[in-house]
Legacy VTK file of the C-alpha trace (Angstrom):
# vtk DataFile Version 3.0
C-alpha trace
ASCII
DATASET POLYDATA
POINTS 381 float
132.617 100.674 87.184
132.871 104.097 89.260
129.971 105.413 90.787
129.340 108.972 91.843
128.446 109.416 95.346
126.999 112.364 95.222
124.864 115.049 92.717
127.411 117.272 90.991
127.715 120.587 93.300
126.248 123.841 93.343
125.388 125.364 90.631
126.418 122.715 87.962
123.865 120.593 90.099
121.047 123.010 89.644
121.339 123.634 85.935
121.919 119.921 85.355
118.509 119.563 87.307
116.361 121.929 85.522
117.790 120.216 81.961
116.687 116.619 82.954
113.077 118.054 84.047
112.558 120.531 81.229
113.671 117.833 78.624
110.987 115.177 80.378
108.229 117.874 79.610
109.673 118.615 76.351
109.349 114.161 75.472
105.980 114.112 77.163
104.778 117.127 75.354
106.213 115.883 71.972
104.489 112.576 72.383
100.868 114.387 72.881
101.234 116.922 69.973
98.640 114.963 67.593
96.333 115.377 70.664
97.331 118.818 72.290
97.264 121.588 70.671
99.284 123.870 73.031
101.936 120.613 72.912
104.617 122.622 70.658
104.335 125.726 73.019
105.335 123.606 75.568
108.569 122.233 73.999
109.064 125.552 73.113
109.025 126.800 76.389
111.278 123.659 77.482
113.514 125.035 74.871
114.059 128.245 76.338
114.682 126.562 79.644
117.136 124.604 78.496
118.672 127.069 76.531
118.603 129.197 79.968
120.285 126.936 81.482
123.748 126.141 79.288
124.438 129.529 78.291
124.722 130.932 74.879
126.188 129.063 72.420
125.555 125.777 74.034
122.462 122.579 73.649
119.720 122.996 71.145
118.259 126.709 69.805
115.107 125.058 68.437
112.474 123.204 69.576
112.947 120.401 66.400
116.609 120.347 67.581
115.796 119.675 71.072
113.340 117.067 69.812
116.653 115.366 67.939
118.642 115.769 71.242
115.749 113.861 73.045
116.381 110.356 70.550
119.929 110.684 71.860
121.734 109.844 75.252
120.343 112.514 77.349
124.080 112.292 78.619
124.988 114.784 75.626
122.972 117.827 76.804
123.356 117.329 80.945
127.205 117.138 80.437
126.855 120.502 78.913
125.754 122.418 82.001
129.075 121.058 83.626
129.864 117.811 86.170
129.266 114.408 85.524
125.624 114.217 84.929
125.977 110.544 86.478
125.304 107.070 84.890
122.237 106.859 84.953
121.304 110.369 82.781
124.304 109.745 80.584
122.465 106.790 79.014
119.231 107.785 79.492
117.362 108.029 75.473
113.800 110.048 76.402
112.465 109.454 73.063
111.885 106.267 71.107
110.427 107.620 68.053
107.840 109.688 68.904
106.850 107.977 72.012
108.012 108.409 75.261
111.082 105.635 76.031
111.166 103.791 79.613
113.901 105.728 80.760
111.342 109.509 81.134
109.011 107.288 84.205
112.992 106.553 86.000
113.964 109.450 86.118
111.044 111.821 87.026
111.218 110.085 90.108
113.863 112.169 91.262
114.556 114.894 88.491
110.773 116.306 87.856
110.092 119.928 88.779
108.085 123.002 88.960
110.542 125.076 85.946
108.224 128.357 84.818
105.786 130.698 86.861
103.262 129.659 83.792
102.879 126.149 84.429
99.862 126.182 85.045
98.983 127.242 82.073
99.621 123.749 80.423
96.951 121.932 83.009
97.554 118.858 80.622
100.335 117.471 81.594
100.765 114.866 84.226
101.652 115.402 87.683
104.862 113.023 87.525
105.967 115.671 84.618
106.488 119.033 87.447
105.986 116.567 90.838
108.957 114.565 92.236
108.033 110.823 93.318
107.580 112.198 97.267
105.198 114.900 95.829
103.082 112.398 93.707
103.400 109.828 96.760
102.099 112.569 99.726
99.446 113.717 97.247
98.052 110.197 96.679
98.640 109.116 100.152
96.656 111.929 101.765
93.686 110.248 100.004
94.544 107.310 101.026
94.908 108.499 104.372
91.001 109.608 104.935
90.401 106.185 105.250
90.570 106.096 108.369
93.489 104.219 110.892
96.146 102.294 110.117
94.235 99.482 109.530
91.585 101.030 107.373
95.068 102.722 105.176
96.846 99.665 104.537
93.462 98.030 103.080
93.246 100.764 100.711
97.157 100.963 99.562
97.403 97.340 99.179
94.253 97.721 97.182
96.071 100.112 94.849
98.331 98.447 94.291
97.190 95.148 93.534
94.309 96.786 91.547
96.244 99.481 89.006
94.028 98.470 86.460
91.048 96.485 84.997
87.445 96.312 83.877
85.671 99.793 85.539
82.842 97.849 86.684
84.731 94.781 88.374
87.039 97.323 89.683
83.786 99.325 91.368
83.090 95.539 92.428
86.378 94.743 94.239
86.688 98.214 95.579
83.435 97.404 97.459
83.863 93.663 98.766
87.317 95.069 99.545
86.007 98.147 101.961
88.983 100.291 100.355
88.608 103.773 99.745
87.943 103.985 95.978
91.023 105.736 93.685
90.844 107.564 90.702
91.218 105.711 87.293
91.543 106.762 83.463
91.174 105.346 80.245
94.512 103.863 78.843
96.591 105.805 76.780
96.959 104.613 73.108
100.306 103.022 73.379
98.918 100.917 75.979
96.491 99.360 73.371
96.848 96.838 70.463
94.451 97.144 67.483
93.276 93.604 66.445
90.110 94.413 63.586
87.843 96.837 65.264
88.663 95.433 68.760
91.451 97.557 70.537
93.392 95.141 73.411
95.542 95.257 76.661
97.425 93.393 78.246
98.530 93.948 82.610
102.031 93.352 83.024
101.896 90.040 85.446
104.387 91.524 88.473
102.838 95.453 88.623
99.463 94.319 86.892
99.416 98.137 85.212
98.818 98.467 81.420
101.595 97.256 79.147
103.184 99.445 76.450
102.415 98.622 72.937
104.753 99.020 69.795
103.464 97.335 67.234
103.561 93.741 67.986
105.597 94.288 71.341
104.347 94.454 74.417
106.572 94.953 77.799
106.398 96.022 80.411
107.759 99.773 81.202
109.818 99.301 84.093
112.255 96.904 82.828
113.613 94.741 85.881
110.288 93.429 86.020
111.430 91.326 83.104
108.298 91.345 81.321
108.379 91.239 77.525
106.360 89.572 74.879
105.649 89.484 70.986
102.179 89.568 70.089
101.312 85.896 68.130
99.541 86.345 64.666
95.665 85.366 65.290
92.528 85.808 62.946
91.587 89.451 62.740
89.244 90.558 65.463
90.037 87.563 67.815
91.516 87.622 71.016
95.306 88.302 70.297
98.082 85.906 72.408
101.418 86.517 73.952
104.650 84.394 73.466
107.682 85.452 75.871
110.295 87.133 74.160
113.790 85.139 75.769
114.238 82.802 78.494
113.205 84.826 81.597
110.507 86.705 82.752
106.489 85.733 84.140
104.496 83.619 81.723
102.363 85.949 79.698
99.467 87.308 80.447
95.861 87.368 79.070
94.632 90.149 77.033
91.404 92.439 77.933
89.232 94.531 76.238
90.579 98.078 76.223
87.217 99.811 75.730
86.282 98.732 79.400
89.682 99.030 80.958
90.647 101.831 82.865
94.300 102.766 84.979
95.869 104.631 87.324
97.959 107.438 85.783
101.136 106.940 85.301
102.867 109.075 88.236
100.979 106.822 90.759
101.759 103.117 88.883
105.922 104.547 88.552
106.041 105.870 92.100
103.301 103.794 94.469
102.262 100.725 92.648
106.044 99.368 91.220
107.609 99.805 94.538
104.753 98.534 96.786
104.677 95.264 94.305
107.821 94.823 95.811
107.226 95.838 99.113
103.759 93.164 98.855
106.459 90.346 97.383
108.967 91.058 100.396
106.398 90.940 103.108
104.748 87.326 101.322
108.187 85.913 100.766
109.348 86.481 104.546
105.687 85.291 105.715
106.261 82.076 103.612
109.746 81.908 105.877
107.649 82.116 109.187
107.726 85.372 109.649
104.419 87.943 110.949
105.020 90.948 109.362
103.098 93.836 109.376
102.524 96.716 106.316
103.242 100.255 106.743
102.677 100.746 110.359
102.995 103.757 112.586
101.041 105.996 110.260
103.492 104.889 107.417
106.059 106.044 109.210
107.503 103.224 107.406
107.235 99.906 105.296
107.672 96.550 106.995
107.435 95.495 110.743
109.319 92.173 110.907
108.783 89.407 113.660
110.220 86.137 113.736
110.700 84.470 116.763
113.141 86.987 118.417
114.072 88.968 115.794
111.894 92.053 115.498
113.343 94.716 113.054
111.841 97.654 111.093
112.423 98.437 107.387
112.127 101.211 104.668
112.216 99.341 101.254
114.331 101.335 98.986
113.848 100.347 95.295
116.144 102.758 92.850
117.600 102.435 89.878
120.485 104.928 90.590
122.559 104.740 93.547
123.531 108.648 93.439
120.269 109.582 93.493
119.356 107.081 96.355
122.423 108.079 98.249
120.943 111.647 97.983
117.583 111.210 99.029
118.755 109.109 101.942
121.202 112.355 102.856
118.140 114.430 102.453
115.854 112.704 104.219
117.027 109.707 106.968
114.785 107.396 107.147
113.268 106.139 110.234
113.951 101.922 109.328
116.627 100.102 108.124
116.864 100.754 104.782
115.928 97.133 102.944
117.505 96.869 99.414
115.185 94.133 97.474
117.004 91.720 94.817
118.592 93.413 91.576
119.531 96.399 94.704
122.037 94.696 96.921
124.784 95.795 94.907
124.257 99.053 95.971
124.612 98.364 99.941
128.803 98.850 99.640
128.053 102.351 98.576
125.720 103.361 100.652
127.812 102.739 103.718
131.065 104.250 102.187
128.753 107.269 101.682
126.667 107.152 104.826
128.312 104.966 107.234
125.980 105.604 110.074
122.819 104.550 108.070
121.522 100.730 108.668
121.368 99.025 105.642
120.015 94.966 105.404
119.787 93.062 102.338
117.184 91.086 100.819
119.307 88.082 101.129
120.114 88.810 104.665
116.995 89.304 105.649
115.726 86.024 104.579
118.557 83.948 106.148
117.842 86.135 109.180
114.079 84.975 109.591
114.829 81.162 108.425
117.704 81.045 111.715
114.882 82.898 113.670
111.758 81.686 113.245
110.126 79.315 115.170
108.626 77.510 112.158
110.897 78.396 108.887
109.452 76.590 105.855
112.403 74.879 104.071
LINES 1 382
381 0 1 2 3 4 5 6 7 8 9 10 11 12 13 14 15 16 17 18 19 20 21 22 23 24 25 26 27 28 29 30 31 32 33 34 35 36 37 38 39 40 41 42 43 44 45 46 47 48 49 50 51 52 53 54 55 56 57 58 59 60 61 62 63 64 65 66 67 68 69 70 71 72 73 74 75 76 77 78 79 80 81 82 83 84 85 86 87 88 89 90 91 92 93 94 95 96 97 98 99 100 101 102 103 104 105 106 107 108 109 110 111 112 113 114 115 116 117 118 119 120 121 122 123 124 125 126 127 128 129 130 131 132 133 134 135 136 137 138 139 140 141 142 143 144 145 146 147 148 149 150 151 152 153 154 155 156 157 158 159 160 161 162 163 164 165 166 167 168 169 170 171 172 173 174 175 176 177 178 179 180 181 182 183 184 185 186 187 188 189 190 191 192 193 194 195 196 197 198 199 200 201 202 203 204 205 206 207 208 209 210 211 212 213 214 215 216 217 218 219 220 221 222 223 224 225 226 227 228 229 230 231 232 233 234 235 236 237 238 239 240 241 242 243 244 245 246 247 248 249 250 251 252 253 254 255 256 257 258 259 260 261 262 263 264 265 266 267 268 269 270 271 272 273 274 275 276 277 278 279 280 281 282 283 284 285 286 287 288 289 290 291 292 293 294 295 296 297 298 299 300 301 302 303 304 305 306 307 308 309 310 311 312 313 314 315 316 317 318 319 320 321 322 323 324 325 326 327 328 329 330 331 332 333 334 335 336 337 338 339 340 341 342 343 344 345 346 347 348 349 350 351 352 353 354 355 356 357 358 359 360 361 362 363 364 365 366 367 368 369 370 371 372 373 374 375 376 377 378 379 380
């Protein structure tokens, strides 16, 4: 399998750029159009931006046809603004249906941005929509920030993200006996609910603990390495409904909630704070379990894990991506000031990263771990 290295240049890059992000506005406005009136003026407008973008002659002329191009490999219309739109676009589907597929959360991370001088204009859609994952992060993290010092900001973070969703009034609860600076929740979204009799249900995916998506009797998970997926097992009407694990792999499944009572944290924050700082909470457990002291986000966040175990003291920056172009590019853009840790279902990615950026300190997950078992002074087995 060849991987790019690097975005596709110039101008190619640019236009490439503002296709991915207009056709992300176009899926999320598509999937709100029972709800949002001024949803078709959006795609619309994401049609002319798109159109803008190929040239004459080229991609979808109608909002309906861009809709089609959406249920397709995204791979189809990217290619057309020239370069190799990269793996990770070329398979990307941004539709399933009419609701918005896995793959639109992926790749806003890195592909989301302002596109018209009237954006404002549709204050509906969500931030991860026109906001990169860095935007969305700095935004939340300011808040996060008033807390107070270091101390007081990793209580709240760690609060986030172990708390993306729940009952509103436990949640006021924990946020109390916690001391964390409260965050901002919302009702869940209708895919995010199953209908058993006149009872609507949820279910919190059992790594990321934010609201599953719903399609008909499937529930899973949106971000799919965390393996969770489930089939909904037939009950009386209006009782609690059950999970049964669809395959062999994946957490044991998860109790279902009352919907009515539930409430979230939108989706930009659970894609680009609460899955990777699951991860980063996992990494810093497993390594204590190993006899390590490590410490979260220290410095002012200046980055994610400080690492002591016996004589080994190192620093990391967890870096969790699905593509390793765009990674590669976002390291370029902006060095970090850690070793950059790659987490299992990553590691594969290390070889490229230091054929692209051979100065940049890289450590795996696996690594890591045999590191602080050889290091510290009481390893667990």
């Amino acid at each position: 399998m060849t991987i790019e290295l690097a975005d596709p240049p110039g101008a190619a890059g640019q236009r490439q750029s503002r296709v991915v992000a207009a056709c992300l506005r176009a899926a999320c406005a598509w999937s709100e159009r029972e709800s949002r009136p001024a949803a078709m003026r959006e795609v619309a407008r994401m049609t002319g931006v798109v159109m803008e973008a190929l040239g004459p002659g080229r991609g979808p002329v109608t909002p309906m046809t861009l809709i089609e191009c959406l249920r397709r490999p995204l791979g189809e219309l990217a290619s057309l603004a020239g370069g190799d739109p990269g793996e990770e676009i070329a398979a990307a589907v941004l539709l399933d249906g009419d609701q918005l597929a896995d793959a639109v959360y992926d790749l806003a991370c890195e592909y989301a941005l302002p596109l018209t001088p009237d954006a404002e204009t549709a204050p509906w859609l969500p931030s991860w929509t026109n906001m990169r994952a860095e935007q969305v992060e700095n935004q939340a993290f300011t808040v996060l920030k008033e807390a107070g010092d270091d101390a007081a900001y990793a209580r709240a973070r760690r609060f986030l993200i172990e708390h993306p969703a729940g009952d509103r009034q436990e949640l006021s609860e924990q946020v109390a006996a916690a001391g964390a600076k409260p965050v901002k929740y919302e009702g869940l979204m209708a895919d995010q609910q199953y209908e058993s009799g006149k009872t609507s249900w949820w279910w919190p995916c059992p790594v990321c603990r934010w609201p599953m998506a719903v399609t008909g009797d499937s529930v899973r998970c949106r971000y799919r390495p965390h393996q969770a997926a489930y089939q909904v097992m037939r009950v009386k009407p209006g009782s609690q409904p059950q999970l049964q694990r669809t395959g062999d792999h994946g957490p044991a499944a998860p109790k279902a909630g009352p919907a009515a009572s539930a409430a979230c944290v939108a989706p930009g924050v659970w894609r680009f704070i609460v899955v990777p700082g699951a991860t980063e909470l996992r990494l810093a457990a497993d390594l204590e379990n190993l006899g390590a002291e490590v410490q979260m986000w220290p410095e002012g966040d200046s980055y994610d894990l400080h690492v002591t175990a016996g004589t080994l003291v190192r620093t990391f920056d967890v870096k969790e991506y699905r593509s390793t172009r765009r990674l590669i590019s976002a390291l370029r853009d902006k060095p970090p000031n850690a070793t950059v840790l790659l987490p299992r279902g990553c590691e594969h990615q290390a070889e490229h990263i230091a054929a692209a950026l051979p100065s940049l300190a890289v450590c795996t997950e696996t690594v890591l771990r045999r590191q602080v078992k050889r290091s510290a002074p009481r390893s667990n087995p």
